[in-house]
PDB file of N, CA, C and O in Angstrom, chain B, residues numbered from 101:
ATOM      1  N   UNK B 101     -26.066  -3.014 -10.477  1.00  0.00           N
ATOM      2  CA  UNK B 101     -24.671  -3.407 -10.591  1.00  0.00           C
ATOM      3  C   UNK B 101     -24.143  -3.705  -9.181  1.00  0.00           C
ATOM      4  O   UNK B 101     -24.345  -2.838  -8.332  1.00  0.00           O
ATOM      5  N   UNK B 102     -23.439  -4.913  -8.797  1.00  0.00           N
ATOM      6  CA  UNK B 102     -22.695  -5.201  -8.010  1.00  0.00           C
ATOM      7  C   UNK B 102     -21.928  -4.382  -7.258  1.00  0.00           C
ATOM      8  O   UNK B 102     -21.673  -3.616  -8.186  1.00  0.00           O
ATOM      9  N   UNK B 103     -21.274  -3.849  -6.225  1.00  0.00           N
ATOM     10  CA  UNK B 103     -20.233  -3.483  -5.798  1.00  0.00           C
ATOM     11  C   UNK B 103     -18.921  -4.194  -5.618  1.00  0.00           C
ATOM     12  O   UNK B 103     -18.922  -5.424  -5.681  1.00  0.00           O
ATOM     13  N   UNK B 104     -18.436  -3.911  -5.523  1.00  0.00           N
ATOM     14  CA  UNK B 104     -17.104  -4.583  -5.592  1.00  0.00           C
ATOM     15  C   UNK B 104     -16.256  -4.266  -4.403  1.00  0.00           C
ATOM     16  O   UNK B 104     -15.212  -3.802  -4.861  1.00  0.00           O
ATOM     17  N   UNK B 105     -16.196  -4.292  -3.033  1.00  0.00           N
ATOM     18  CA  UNK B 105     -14.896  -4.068  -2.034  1.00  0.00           C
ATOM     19  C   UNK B 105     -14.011  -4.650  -2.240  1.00  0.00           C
ATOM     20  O   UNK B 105     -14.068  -5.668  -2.929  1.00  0.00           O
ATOM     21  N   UNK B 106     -12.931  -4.213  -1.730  1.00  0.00           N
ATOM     22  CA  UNK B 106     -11.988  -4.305  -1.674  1.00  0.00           C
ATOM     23  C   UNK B 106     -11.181  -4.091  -0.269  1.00  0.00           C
ATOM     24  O   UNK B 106     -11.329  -3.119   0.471  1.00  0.00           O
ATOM     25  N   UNK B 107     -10.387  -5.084  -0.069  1.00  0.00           N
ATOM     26  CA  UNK B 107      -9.861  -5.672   1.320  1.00  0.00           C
ATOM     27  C   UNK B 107      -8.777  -4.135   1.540  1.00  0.00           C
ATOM     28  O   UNK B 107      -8.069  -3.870   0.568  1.00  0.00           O
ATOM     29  N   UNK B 108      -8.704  -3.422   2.471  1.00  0.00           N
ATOM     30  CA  UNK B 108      -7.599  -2.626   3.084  1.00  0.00           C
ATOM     31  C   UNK B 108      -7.027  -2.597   3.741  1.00  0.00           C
ATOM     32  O   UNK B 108      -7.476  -3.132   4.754  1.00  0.00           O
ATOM     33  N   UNK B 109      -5.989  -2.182   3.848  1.00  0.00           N
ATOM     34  CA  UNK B 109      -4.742  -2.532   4.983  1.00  0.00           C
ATOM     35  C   UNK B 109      -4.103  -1.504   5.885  1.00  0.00           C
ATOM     36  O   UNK B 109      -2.995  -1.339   5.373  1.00  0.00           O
ATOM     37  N   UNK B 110      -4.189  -0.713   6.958  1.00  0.00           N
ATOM     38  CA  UNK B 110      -3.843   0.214   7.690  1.00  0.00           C
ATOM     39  C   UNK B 110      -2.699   0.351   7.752  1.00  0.00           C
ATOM     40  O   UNK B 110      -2.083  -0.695   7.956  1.00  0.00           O
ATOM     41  N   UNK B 111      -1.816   1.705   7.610  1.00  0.00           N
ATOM     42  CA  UNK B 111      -0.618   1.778   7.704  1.00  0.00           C
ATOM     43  C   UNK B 111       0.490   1.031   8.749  1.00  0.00           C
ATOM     44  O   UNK B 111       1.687   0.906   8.490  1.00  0.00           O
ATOM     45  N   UNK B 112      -0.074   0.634   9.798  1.00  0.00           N
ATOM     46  CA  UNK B 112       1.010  -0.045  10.943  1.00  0.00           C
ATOM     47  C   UNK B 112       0.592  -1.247  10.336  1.00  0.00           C
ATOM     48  O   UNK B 112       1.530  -1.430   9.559  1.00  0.00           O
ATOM     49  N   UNK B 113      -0.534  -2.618  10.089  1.00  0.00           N
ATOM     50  CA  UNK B 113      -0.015  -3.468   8.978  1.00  0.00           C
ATOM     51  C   UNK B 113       0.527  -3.601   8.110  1.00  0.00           C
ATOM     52  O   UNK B 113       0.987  -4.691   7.771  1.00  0.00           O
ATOM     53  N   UNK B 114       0.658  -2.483   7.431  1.00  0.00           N
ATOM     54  CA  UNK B 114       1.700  -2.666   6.234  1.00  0.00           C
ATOM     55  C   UNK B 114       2.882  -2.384   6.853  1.00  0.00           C
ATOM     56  O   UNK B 114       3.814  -2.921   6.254  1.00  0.00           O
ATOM     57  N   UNK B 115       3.204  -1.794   7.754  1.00  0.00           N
ATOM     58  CA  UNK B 115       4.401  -1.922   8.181  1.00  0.00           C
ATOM     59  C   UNK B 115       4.891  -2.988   9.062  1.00  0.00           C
ATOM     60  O   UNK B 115       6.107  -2.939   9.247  1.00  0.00           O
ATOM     61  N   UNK B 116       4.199  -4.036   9.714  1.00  0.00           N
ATOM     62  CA  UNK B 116       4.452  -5.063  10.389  1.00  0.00           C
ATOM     63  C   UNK B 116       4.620  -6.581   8.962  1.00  0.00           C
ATOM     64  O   UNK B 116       5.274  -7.598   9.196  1.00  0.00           O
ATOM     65  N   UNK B 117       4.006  -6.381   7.850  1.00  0.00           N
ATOM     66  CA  UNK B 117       3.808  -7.231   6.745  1.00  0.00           C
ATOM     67  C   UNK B 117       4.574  -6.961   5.739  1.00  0.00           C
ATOM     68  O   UNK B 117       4.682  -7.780   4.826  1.00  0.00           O
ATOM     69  N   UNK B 118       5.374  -5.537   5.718  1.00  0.00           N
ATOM     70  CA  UNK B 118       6.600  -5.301   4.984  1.00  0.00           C
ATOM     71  C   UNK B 118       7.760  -5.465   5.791  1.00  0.00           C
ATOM     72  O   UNK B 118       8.659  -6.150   5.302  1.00  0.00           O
ATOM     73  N   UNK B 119       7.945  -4.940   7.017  1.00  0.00           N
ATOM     74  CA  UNK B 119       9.369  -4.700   7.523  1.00  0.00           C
ATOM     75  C   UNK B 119       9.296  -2.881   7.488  1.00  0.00           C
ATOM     76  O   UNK B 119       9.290  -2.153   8.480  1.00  0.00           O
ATOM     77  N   UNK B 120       9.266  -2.622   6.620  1.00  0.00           N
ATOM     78  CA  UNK B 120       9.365  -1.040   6.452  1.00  0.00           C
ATOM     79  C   UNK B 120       8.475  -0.142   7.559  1.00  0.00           C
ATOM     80  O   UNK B 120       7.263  -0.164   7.774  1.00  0.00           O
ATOM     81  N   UNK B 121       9.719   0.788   8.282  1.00  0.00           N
ATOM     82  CA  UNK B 121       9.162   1.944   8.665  1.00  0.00           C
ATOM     83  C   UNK B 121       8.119   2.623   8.099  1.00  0.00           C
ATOM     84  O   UNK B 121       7.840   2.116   7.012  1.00  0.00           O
ATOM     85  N   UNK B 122       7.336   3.673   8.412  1.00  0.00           N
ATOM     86  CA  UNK B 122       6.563   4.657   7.793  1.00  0.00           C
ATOM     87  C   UNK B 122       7.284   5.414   6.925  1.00  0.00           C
ATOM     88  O   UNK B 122       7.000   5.396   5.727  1.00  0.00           O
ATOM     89  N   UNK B 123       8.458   6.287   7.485  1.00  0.00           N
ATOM     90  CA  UNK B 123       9.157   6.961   6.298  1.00  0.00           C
ATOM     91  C   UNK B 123       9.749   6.319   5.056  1.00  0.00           C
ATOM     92  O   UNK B 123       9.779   7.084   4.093  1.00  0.00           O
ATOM     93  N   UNK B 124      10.189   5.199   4.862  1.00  0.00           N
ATOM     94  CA  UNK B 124      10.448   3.830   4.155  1.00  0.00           C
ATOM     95  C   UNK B 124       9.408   3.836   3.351  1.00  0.00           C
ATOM     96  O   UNK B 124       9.530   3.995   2.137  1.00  0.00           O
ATOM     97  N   UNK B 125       8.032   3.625   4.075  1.00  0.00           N
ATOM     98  CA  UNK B 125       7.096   3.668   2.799  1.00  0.00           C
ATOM     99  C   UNK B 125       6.869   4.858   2.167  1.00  0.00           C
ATOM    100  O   UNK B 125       6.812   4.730   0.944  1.00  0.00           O
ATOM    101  N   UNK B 126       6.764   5.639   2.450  1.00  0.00           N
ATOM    102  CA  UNK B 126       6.717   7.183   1.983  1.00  0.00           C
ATOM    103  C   UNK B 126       7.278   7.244   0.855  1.00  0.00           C
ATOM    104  O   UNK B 126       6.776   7.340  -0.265  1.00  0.00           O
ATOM    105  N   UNK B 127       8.695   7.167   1.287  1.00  0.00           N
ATOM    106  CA  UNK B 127      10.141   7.381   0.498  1.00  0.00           C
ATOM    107  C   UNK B 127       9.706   6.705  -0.974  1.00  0.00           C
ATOM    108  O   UNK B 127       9.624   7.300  -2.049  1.00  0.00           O
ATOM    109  N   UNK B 128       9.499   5.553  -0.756  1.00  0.00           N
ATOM    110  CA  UNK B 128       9.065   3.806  -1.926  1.00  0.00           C
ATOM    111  C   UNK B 128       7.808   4.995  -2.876  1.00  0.00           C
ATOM    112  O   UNK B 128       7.742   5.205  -4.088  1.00  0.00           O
ATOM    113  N   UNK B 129       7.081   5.490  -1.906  1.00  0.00           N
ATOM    114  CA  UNK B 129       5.834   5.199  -2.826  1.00  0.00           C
ATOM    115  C   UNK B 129       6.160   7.023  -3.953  1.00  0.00           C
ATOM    116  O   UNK B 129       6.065   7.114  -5.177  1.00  0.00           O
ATOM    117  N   UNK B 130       6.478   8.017  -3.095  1.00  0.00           N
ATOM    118  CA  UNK B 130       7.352   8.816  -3.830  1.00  0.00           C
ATOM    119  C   UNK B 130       8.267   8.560  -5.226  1.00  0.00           C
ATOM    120  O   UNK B 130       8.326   9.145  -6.307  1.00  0.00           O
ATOM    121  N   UNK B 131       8.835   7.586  -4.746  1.00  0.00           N
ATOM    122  CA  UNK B 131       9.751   6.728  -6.148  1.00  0.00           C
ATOM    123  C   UNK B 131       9.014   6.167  -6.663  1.00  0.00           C
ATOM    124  O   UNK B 131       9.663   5.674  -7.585  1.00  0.00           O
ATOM    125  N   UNK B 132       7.880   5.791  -6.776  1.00  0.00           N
ATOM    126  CA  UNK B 132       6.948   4.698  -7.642  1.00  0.00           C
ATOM    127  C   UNK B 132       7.132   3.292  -7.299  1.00  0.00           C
ATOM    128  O   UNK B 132       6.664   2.361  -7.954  1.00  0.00           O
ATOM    129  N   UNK B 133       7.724   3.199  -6.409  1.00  0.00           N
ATOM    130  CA  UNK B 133       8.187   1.356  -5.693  1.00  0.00           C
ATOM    131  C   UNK B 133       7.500   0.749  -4.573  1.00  0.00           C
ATOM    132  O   UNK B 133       7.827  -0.144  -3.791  1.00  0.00           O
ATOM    133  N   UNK B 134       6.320   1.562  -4.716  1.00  0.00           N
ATOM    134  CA  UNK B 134       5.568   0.886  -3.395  1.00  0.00           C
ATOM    135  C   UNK B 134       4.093   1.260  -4.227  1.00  0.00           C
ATOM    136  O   UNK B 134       3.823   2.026  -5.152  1.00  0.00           O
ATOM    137  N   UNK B 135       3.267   0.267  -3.362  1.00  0.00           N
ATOM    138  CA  UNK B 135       1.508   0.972  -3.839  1.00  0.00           C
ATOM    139  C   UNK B 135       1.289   2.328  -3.538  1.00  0.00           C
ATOM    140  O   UNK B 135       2.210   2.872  -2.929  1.00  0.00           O
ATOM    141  N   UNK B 136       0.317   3.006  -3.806  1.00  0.00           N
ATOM    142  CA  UNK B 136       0.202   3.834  -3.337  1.00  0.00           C
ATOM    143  C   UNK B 136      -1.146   4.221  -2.348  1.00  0.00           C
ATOM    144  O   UNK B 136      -2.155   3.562  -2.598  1.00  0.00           O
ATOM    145  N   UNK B 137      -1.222   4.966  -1.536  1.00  0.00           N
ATOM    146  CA  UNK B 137      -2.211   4.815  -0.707  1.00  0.00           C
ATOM    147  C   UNK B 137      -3.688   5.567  -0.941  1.00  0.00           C
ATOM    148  O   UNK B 137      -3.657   6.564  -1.662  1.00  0.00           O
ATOM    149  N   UNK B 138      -4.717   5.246  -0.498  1.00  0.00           N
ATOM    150  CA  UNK B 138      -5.844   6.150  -0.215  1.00  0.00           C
ATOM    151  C   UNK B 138      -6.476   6.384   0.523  1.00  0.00           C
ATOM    152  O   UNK B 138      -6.634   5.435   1.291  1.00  0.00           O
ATOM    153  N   UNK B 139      -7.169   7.484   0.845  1.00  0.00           N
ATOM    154  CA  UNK B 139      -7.442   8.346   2.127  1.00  0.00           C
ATOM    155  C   UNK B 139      -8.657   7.248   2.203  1.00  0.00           C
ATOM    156  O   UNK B 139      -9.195   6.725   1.228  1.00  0.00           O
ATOM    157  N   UNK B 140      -8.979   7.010   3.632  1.00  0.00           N
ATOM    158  CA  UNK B 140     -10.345   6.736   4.150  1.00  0.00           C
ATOM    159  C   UNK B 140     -11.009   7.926   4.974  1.00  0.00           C
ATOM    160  O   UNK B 140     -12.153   7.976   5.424  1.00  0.00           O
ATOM    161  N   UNK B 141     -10.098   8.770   5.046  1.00  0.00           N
ATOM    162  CA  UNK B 141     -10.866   9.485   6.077  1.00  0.00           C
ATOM    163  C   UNK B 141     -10.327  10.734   5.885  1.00  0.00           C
ATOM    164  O   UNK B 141      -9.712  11.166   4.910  1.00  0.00           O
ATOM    165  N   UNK B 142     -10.649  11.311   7.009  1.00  0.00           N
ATOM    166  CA  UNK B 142      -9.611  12.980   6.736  1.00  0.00           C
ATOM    167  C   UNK B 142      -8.635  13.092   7.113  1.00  0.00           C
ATOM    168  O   UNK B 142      -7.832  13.812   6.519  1.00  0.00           O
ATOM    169  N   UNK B 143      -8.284  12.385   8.325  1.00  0.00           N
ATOM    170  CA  UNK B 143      -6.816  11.652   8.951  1.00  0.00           C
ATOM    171  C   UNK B 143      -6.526  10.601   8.880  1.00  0.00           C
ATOM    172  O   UNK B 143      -5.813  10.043   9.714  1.00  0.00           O
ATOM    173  N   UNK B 144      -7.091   9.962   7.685  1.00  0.00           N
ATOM    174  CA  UNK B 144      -7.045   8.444   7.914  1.00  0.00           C
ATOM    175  C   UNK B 144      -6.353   7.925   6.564  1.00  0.00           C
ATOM    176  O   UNK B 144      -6.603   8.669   5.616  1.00  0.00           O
ATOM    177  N   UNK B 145      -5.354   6.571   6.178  1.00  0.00           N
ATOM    178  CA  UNK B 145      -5.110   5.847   4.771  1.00  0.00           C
ATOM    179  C   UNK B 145      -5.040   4.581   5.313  1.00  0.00           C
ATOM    180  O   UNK B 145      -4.804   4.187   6.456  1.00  0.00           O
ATOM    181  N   UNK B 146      -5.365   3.848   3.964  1.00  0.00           N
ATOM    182  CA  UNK B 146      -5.060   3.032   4.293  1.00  0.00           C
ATOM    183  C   UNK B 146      -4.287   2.198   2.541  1.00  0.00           C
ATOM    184  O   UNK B 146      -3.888   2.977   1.675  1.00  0.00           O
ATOM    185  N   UNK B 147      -4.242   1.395   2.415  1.00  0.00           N
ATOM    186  CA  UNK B 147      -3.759   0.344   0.991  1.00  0.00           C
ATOM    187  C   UNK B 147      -4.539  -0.677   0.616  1.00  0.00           C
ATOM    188  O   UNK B 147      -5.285  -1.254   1.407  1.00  0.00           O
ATOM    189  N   UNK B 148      -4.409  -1.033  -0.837  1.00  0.00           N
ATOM    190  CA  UNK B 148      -5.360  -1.968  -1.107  1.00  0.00           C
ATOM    191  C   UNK B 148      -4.536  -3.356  -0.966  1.00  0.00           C
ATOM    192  O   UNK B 148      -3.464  -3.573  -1.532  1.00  0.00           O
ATOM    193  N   UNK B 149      -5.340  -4.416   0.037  1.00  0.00           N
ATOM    194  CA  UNK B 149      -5.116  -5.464  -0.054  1.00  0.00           C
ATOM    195  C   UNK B 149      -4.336  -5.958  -1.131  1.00  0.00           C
ATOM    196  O   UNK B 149      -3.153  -6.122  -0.830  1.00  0.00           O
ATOM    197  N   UNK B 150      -4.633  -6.230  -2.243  1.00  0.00           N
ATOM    198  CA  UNK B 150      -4.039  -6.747  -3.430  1.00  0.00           C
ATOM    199  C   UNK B 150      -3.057  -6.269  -3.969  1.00  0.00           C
ATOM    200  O   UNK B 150      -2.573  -7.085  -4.752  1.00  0.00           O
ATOM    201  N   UNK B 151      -2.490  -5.284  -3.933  1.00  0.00           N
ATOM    202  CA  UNK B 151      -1.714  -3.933  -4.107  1.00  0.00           C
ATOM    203  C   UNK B 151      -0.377  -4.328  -2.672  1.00  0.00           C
ATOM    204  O   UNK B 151       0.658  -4.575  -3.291  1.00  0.00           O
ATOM    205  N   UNK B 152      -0.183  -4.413  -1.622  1.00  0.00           N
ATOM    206  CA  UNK B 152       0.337  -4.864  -1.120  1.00  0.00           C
ATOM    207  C   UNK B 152       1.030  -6.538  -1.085  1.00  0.00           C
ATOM    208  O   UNK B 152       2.249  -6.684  -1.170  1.00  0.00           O
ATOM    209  N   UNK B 153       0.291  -7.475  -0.981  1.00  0.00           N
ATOM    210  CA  UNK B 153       0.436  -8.498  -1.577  1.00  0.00           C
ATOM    211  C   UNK B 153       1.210  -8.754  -3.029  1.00  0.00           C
ATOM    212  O   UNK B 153       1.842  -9.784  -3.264  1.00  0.00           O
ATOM    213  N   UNK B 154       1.072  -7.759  -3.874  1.00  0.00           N
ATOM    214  CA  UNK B 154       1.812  -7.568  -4.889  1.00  0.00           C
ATOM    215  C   UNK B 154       2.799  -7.034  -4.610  1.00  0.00           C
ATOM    216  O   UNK B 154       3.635  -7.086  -5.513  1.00  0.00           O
ATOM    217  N   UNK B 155       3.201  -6.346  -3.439  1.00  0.00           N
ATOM    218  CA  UNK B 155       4.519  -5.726  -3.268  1.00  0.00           C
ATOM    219  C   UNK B 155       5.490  -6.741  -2.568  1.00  0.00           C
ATOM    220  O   UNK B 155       6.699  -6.968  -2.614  1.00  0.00           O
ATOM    221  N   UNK B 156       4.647  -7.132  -2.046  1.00  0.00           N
ATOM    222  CA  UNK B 156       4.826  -8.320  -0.905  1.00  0.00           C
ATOM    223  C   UNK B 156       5.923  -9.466  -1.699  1.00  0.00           C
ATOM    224  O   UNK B 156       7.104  -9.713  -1.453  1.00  0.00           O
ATOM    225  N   UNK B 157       5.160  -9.930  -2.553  1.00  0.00           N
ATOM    226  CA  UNK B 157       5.807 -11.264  -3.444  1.00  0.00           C
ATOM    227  C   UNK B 157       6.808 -10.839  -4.485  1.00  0.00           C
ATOM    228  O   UNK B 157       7.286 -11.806  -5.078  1.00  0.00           O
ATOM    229  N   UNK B 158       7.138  -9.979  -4.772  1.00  0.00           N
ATOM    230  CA  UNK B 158       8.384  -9.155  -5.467  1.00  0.00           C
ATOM    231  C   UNK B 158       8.440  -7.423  -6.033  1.00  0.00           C
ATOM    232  O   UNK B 158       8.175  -6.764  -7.039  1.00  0.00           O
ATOM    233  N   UNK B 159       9.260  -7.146  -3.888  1.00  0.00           N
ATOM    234  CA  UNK B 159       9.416  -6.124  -3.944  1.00  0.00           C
ATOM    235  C   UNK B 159      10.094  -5.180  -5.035  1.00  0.00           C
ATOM    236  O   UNK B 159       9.925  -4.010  -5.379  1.00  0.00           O
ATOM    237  N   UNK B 160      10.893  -6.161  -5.402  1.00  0.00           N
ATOM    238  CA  UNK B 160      12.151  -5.818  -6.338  1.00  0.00           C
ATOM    239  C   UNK B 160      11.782  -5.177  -8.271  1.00  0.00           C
ATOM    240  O   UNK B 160      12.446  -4.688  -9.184  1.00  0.00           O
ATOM    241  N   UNK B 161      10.026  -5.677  -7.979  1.00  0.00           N
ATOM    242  CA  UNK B 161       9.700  -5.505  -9.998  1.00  0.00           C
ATOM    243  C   UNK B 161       8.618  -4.640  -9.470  1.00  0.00           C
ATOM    244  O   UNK B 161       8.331  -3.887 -10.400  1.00  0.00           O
ATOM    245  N   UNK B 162       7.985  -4.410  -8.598  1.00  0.00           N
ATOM    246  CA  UNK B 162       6.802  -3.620  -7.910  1.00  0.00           C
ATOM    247  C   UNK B 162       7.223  -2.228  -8.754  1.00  0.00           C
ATOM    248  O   UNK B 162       8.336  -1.724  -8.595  1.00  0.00           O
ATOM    249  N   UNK B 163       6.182  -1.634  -9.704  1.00  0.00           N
ATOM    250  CA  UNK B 163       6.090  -0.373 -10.055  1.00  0.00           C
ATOM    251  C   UNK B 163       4.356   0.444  -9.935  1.00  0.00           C
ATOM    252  O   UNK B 163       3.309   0.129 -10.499  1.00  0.00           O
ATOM    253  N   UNK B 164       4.595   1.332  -9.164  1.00  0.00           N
ATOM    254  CA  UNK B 164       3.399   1.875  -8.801  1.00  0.00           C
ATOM    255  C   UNK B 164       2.423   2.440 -10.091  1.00  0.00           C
ATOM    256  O   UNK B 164       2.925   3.074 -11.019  1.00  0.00           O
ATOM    257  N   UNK B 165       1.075   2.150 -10.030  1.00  0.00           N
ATOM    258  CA  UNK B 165       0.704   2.613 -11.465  1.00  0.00           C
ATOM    259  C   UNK B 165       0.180   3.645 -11.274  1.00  0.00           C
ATOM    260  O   UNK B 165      -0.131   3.778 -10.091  1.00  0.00           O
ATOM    261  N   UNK B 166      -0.153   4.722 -12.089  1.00  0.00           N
ATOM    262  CA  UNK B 166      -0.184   6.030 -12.272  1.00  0.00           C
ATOM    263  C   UNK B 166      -1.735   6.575 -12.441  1.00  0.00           C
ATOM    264  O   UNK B 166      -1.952   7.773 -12.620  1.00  0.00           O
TER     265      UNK B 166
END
């Protein structure tokens, strides 16, 4: 079977490609209005490409899935 990657995005890109502070995203993804993130590391997150981009093109209907 194939693998499948997937493109990720480091927290200070998503914040240079949203506008949003760090606490901003926090806040969003807490409320369900932002993607949500996953660990790469033990100190490390990052977001999925596609998942951003979706937040990207209408912040306003963006609901985080569960």
């Amino acid at each position: 079977m194939a693998e499948i990657k997937q493109a990720l995005v480091r927290r200070k890109q998503v914040e240079i490609e949203t506008g949003l502070p760090r606490s901003s995203i926090y806040a969003k993804m807490r409320a369900g209005t932002f993607p949500q993130n996953v660990r790469i590391g033990a100190r490390s997150v990052a977001w999925r490409r596609a998942d951003i981009d979706a937040w990207i093109a209408d912040p306003a209907s963006f609901r985080a899935e569960v």
